[in-house]
mmCIF file of the N, C-alpha and C atoms, coordinates in Angstrom:
data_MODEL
# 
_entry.id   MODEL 
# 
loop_
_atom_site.group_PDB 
_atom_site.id 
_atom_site.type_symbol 
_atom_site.label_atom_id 
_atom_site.label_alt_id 
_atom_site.label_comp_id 
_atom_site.label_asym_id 
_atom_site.label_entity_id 
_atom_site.label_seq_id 
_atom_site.pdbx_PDB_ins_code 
_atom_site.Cartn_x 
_atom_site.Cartn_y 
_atom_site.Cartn_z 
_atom_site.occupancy 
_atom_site.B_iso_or_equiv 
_atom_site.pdbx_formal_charge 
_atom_site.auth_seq_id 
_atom_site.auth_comp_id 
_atom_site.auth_asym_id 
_atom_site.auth_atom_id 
_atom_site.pdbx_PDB_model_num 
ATOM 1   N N  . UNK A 1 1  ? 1.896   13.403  8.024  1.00 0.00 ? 1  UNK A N  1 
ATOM 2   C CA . UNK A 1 1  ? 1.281   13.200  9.312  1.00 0.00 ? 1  UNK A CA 1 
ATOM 3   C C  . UNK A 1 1  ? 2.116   12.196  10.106 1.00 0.00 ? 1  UNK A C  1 
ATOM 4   N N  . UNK A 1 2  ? 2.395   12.279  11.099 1.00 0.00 ? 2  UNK A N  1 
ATOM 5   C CA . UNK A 1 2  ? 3.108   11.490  12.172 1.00 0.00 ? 2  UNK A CA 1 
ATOM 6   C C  . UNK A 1 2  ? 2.409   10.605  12.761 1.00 0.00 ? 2  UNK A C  1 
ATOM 7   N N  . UNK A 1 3  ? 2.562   9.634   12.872 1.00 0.00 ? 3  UNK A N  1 
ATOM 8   C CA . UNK A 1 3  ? 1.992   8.552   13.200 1.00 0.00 ? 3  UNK A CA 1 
ATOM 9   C C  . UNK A 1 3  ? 1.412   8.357   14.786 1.00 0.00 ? 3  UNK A C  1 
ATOM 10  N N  . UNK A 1 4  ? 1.496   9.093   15.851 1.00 0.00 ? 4  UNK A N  1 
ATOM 11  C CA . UNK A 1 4  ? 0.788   9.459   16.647 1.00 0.00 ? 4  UNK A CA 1 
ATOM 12  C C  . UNK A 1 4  ? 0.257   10.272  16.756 1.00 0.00 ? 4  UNK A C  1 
ATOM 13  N N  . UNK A 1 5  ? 0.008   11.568  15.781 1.00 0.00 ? 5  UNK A N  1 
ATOM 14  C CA . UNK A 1 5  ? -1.411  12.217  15.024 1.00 0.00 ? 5  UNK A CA 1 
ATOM 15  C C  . UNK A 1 5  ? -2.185  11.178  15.062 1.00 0.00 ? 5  UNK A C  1 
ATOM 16  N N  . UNK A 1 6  ? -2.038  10.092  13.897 1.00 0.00 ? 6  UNK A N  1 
ATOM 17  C CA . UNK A 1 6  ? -3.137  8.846   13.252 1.00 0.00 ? 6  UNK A CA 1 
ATOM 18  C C  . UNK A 1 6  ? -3.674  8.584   14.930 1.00 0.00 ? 6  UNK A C  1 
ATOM 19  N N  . UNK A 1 7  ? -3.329  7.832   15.446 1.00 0.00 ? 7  UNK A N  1 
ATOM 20  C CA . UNK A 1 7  ? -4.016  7.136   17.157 1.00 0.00 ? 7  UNK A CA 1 
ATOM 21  C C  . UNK A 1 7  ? -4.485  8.463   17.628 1.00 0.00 ? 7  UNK A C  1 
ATOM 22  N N  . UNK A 1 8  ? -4.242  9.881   17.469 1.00 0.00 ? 8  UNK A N  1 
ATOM 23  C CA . UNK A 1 8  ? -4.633  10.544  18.467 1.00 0.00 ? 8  UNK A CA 1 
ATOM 24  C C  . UNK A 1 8  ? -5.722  11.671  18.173 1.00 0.00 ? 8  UNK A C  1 
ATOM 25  N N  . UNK A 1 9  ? -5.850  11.622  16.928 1.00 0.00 ? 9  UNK A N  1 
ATOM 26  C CA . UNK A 1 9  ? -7.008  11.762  15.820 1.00 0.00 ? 9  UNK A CA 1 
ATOM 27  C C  . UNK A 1 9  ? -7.880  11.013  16.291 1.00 0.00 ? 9  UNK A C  1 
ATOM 28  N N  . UNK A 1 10 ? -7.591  9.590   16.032 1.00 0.00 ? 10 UNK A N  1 
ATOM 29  C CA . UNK A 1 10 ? -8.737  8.610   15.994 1.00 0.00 ? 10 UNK A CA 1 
ATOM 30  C C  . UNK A 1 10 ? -8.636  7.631   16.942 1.00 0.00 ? 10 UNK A C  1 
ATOM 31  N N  . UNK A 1 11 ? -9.013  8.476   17.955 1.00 0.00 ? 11 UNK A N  1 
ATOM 32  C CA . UNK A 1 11 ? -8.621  7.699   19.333 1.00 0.00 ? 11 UNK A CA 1 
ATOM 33  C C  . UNK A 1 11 ? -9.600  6.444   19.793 1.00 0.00 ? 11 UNK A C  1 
ATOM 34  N N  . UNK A 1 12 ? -10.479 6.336   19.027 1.00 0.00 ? 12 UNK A N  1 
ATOM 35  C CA . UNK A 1 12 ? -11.646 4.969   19.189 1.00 0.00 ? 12 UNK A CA 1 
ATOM 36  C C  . UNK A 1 12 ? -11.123 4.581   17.923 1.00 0.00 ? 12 UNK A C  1 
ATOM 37  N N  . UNK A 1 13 ? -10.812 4.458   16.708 1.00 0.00 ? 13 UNK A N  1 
ATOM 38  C CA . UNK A 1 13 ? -9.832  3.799   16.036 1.00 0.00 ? 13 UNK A CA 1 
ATOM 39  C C  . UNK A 1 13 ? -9.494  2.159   16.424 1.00 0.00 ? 13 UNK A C  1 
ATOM 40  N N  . UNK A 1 14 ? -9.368  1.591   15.461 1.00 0.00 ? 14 UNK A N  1 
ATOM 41  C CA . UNK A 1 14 ? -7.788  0.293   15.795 1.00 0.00 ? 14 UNK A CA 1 
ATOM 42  C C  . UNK A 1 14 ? -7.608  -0.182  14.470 1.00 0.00 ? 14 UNK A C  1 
ATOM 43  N N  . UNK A 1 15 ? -6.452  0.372   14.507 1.00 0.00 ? 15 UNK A N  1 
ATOM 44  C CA . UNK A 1 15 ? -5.613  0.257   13.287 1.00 0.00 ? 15 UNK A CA 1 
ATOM 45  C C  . UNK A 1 15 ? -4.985  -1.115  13.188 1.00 0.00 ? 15 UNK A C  1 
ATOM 46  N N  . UNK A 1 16 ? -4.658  -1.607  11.747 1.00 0.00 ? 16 UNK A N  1 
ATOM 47  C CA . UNK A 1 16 ? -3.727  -2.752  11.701 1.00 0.00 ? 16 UNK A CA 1 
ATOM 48  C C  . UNK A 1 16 ? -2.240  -2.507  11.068 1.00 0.00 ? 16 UNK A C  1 
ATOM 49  N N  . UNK A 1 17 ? -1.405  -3.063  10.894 1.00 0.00 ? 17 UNK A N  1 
ATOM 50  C CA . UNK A 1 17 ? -0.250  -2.718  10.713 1.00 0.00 ? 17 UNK A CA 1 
ATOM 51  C C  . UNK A 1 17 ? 0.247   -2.321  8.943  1.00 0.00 ? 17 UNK A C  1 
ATOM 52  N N  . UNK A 1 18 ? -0.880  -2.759  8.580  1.00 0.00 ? 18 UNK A N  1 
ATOM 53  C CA . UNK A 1 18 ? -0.984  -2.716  7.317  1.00 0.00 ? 18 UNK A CA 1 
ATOM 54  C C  . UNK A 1 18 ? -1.915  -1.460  6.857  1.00 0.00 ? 18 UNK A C  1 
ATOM 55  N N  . UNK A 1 19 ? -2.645  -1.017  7.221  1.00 0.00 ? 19 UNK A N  1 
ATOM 56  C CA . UNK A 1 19 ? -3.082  0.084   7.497  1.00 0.00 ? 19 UNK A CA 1 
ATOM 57  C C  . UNK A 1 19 ? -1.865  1.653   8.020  1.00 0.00 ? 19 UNK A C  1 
ATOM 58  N N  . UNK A 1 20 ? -1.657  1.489   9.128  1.00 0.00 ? 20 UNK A N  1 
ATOM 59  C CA . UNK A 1 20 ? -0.533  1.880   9.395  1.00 0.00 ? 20 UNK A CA 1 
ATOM 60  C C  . UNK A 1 20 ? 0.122   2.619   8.090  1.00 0.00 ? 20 UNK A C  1 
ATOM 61  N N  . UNK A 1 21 ? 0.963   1.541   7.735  1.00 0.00 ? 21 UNK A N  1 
ATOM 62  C CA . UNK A 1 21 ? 2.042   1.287   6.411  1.00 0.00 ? 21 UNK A CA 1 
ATOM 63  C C  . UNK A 1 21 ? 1.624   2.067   5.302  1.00 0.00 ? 21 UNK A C  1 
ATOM 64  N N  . UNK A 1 22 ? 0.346   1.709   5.054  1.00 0.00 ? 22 UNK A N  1 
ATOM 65  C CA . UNK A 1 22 ? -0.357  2.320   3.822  1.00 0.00 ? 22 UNK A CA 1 
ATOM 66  C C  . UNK A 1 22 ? -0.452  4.030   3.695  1.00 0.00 ? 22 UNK A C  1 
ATOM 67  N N  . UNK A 1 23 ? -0.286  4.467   5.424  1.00 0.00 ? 23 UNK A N  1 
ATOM 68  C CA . UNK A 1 23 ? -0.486  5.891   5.563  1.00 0.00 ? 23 UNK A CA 1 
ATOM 69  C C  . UNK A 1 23 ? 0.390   6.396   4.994  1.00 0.00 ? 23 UNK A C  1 
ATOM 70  N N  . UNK A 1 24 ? 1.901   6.231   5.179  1.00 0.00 ? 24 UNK A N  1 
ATOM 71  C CA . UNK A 1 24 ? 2.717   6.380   4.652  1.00 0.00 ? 24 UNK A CA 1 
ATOM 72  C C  . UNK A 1 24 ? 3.144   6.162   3.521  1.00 0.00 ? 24 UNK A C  1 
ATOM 73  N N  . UNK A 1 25 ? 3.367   6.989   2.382  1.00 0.00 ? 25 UNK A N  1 
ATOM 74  C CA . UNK A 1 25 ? 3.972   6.340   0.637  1.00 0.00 ? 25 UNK A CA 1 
ATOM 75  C C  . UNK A 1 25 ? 5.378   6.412   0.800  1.00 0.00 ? 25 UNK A C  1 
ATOM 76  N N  . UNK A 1 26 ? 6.087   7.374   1.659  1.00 0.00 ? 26 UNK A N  1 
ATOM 77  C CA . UNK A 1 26 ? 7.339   7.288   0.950  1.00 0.00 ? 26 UNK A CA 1 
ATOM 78  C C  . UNK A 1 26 ? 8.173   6.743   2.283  1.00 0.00 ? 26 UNK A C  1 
ATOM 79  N N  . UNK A 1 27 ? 7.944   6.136   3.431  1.00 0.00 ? 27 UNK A N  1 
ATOM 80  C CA . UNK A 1 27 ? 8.810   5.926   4.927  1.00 0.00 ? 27 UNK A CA 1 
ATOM 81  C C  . UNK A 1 27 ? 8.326   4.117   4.474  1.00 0.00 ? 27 UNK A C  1 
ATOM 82  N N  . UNK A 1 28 ? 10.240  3.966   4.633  1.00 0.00 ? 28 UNK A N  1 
ATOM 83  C CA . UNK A 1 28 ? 10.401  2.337   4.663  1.00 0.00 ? 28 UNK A CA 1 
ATOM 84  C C  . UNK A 1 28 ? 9.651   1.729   6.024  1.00 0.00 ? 28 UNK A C  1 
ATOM 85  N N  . UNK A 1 29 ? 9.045   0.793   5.641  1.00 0.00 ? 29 UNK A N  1 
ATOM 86  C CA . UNK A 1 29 ? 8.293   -0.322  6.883  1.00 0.00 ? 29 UNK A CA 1 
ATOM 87  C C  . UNK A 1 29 ? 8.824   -0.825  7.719  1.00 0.00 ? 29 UNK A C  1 
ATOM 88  N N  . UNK A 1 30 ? 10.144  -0.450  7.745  1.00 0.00 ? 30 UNK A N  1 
ATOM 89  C CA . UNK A 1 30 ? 10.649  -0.840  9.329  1.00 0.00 ? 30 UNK A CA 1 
ATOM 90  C C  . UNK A 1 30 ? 10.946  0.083   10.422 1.00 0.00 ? 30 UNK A C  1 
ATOM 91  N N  . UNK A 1 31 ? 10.874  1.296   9.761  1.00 0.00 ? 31 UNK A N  1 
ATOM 92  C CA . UNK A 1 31 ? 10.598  2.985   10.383 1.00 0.00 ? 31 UNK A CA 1 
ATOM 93  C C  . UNK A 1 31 ? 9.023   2.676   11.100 1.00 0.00 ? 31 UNK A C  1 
ATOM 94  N N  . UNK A 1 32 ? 8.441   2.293   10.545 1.00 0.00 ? 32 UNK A N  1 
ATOM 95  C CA . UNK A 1 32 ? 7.073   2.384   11.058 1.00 0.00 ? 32 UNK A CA 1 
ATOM 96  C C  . UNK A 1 32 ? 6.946   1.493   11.771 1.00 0.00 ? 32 UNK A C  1 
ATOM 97  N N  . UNK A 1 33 ? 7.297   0.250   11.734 1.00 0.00 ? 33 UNK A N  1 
ATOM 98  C CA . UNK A 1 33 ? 7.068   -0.275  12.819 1.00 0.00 ? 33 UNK A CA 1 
ATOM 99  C C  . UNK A 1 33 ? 7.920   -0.221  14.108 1.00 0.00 ? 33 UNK A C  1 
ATOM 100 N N  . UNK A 1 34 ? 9.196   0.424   14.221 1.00 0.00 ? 34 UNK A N  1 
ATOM 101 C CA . UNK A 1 34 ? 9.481   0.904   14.632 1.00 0.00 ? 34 UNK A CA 1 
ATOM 102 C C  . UNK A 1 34 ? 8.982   1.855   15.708 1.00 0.00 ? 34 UNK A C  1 
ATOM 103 N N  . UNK A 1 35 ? 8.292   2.596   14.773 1.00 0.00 ? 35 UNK A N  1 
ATOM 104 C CA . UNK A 1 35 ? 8.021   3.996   15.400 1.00 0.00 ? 35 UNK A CA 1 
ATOM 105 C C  . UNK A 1 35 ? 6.727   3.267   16.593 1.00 0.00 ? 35 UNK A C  1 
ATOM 106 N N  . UNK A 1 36 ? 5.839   2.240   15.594 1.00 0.00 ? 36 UNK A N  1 
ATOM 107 C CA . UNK A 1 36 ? 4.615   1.983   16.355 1.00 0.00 ? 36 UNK A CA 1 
ATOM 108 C C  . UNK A 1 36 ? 4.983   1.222   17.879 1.00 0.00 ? 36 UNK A C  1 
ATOM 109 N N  . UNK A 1 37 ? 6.214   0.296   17.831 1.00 0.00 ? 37 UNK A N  1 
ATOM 110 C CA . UNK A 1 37 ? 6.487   -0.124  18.865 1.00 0.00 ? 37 UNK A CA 1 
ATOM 111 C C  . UNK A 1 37 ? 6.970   0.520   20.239 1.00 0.00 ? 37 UNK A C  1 
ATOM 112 N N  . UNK A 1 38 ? 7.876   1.895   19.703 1.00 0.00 ? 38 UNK A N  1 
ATOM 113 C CA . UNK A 1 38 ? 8.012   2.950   20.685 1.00 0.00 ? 38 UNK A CA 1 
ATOM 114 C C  . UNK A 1 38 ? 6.980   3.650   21.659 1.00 0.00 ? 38 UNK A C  1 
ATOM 115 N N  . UNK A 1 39 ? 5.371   3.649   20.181 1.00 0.00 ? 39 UNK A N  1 
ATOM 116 C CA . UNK A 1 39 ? 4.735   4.300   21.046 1.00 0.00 ? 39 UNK A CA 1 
ATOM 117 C C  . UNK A 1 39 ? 4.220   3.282   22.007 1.00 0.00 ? 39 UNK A C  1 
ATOM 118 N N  . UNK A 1 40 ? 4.079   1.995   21.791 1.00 0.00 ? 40 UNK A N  1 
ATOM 119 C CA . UNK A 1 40 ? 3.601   0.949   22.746 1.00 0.00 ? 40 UNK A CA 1 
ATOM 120 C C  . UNK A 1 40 ? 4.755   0.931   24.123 1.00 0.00 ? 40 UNK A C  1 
ATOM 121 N N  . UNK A 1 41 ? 5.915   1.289   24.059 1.00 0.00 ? 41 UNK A N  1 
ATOM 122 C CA . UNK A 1 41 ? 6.828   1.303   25.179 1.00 0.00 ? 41 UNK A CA 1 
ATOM 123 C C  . UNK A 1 41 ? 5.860   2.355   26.002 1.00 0.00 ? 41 UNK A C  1 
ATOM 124 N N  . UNK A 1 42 ? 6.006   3.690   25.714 1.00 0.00 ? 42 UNK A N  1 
ATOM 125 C CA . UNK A 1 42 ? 5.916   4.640   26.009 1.00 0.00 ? 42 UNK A CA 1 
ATOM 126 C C  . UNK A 1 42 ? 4.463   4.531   26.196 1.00 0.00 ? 42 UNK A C  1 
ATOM 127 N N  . UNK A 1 43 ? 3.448   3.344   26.195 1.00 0.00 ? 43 UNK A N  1 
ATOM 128 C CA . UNK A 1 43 ? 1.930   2.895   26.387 1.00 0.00 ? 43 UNK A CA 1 
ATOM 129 C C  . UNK A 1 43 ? 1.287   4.825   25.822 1.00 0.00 ? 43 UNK A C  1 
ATOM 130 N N  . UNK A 1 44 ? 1.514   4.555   24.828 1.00 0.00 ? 44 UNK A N  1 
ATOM 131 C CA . UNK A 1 44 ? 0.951   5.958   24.284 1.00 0.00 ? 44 UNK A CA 1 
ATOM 132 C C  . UNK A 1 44 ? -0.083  5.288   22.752 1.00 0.00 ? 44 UNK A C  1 
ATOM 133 N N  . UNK A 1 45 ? -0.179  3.954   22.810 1.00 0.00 ? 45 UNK A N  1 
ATOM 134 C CA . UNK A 1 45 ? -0.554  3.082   22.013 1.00 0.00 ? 45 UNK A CA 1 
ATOM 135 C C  . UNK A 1 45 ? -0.792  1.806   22.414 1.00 0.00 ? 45 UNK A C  1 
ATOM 136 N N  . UNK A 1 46 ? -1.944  0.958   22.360 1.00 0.00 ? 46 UNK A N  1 
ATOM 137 C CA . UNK A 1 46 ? -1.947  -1.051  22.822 1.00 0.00 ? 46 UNK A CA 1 
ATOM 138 C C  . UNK A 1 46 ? -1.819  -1.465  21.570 1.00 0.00 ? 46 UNK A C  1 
ATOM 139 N N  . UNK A 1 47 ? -1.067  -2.584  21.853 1.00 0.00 ? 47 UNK A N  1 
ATOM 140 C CA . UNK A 1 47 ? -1.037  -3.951  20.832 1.00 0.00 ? 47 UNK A CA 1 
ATOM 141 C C  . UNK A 1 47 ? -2.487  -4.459  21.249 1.00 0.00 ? 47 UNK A C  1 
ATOM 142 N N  . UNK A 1 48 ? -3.696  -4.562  20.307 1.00 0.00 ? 48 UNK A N  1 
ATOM 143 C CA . UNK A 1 48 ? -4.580  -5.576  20.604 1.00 0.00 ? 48 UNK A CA 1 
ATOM 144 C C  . UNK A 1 48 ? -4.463  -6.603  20.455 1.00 0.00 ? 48 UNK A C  1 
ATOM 145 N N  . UNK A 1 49 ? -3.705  -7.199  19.667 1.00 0.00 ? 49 UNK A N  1 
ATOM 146 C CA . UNK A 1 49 ? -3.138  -8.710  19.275 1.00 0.00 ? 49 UNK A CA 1 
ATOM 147 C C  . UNK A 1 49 ? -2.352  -9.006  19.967 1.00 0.00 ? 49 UNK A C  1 
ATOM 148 N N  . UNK A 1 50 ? -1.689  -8.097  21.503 1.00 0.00 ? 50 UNK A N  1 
ATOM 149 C CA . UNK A 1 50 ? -1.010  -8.967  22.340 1.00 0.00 ? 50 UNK A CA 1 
ATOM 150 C C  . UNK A 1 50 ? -0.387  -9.858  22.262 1.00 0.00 ? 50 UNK A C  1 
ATOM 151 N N  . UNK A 1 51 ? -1.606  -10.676 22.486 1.00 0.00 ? 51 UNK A N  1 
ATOM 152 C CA . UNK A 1 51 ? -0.625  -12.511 22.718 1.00 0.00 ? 51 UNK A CA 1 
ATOM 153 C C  . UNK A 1 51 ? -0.734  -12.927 21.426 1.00 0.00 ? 51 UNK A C  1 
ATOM 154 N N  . UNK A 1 52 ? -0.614  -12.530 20.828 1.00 0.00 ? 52 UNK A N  1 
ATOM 155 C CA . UNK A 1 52 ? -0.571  -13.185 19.491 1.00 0.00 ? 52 UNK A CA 1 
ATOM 156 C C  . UNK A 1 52 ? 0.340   -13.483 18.623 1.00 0.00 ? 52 UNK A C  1 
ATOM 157 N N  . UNK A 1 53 ? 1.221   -14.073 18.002 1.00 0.00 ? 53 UNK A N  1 
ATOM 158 C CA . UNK A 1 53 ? 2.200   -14.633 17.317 1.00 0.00 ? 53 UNK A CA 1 
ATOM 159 C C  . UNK A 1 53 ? 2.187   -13.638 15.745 1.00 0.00 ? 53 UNK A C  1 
ATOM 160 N N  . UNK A 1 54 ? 1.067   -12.934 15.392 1.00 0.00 ? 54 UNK A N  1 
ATOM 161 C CA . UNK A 1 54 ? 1.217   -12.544 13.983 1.00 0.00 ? 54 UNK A CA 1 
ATOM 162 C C  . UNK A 1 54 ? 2.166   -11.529 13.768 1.00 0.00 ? 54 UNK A C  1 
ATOM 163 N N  . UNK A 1 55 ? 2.343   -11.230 12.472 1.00 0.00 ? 55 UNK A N  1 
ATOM 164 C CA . UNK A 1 55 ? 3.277   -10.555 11.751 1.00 0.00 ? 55 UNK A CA 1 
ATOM 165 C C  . UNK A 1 55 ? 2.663   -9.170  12.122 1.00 0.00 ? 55 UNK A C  1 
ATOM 166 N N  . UNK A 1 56 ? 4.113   -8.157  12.009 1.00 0.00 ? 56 UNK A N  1 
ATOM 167 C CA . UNK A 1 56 ? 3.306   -6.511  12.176 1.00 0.00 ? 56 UNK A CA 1 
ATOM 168 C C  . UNK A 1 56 ? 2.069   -6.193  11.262 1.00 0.00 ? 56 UNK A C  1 
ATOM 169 N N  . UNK A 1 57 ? 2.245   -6.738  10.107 1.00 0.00 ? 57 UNK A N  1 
ATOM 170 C CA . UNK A 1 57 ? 0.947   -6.168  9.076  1.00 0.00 ? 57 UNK A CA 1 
ATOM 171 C C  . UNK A 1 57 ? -0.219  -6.898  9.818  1.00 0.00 ? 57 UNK A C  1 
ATOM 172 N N  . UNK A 1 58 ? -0.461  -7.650  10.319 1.00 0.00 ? 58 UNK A N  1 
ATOM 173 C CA . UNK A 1 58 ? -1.335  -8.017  10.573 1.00 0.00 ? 58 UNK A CA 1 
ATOM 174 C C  . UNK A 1 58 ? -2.296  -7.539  12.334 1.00 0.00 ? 58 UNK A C  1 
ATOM 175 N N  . UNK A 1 59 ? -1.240  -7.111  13.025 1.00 0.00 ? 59 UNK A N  1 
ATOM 176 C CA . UNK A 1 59 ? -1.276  -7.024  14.099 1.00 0.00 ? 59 UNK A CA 1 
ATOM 177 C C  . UNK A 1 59 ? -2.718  -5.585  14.357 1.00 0.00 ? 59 UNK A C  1 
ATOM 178 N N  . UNK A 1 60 ? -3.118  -5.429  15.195 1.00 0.00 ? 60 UNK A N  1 
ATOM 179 C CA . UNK A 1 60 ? -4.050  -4.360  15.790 1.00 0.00 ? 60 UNK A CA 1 
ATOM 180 C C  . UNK A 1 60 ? -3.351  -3.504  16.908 1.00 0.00 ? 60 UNK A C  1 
ATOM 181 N N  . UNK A 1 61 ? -3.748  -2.137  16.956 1.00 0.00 ? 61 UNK A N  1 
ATOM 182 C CA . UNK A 1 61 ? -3.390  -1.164  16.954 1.00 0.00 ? 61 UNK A CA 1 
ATOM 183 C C  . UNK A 1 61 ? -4.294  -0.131  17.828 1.00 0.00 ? 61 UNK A C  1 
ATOM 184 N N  . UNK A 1 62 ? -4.463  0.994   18.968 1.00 0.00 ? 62 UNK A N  1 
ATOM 185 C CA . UNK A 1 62 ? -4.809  1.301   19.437 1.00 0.00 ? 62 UNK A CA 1 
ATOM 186 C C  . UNK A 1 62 ? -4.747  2.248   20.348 1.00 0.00 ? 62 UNK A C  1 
ATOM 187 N N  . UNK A 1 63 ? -5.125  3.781   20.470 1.00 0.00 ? 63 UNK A N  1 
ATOM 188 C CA . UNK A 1 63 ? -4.853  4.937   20.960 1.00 0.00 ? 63 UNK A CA 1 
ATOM 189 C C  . UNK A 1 63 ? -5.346  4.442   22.791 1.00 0.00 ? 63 UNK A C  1 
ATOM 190 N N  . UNK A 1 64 ? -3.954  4.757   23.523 1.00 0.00 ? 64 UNK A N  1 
ATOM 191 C CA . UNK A 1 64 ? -4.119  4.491   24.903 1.00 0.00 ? 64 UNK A CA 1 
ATOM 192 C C  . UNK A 1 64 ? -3.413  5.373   25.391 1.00 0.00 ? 64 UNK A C  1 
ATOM 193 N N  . UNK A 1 65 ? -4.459  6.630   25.797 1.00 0.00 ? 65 UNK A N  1 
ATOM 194 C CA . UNK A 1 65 ? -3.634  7.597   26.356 1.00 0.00 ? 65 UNK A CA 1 
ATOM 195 C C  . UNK A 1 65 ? -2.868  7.902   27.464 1.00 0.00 ? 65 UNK A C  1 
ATOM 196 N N  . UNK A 1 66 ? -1.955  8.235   27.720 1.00 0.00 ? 66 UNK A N  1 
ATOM 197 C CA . UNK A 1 66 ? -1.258  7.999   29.630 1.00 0.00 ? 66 UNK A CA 1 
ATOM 198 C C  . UNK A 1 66 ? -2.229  8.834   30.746 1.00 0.00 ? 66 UNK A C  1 
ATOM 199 N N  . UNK A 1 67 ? -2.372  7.651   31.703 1.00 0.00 ? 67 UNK A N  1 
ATOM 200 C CA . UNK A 1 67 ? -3.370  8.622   32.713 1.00 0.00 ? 67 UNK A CA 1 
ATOM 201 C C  . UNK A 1 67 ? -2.490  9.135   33.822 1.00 0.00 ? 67 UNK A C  1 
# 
């Protein structure tokens, strides 16, 4: 499953980064976060932790679809 399936599946969802990670068994963790930050460029995803200083595993996660 591709990781904007996960947000777009479960679009009231909010995922954490560690969560995320876990979806995946066999894709190294910097692919994924990766991937998750693209979709936040592309606002096809929010950071809920924003302003926040924490680490990706920890961070929140969130289906924001383009209007």
């Amino acid at each position: 499953m591709e990781l904007y399936e996960i947000f777009k599946k479960n679009p009231e969802n909010i995922f954490s980064g560690n969560e995320l990670i876990d979806s995946f068994s066999n894709v190294f963790y910097e692919i994924i976060r990766d991937n998750t930050y693209a979709l936040i460029k592309e606002k096809i995803i929010i950071d809920t932790t924003e302003n926040c200083n924490a680490k990706y595993k920890n961070k929140t996660f969130k289906f924001s679809p383009k209007k």
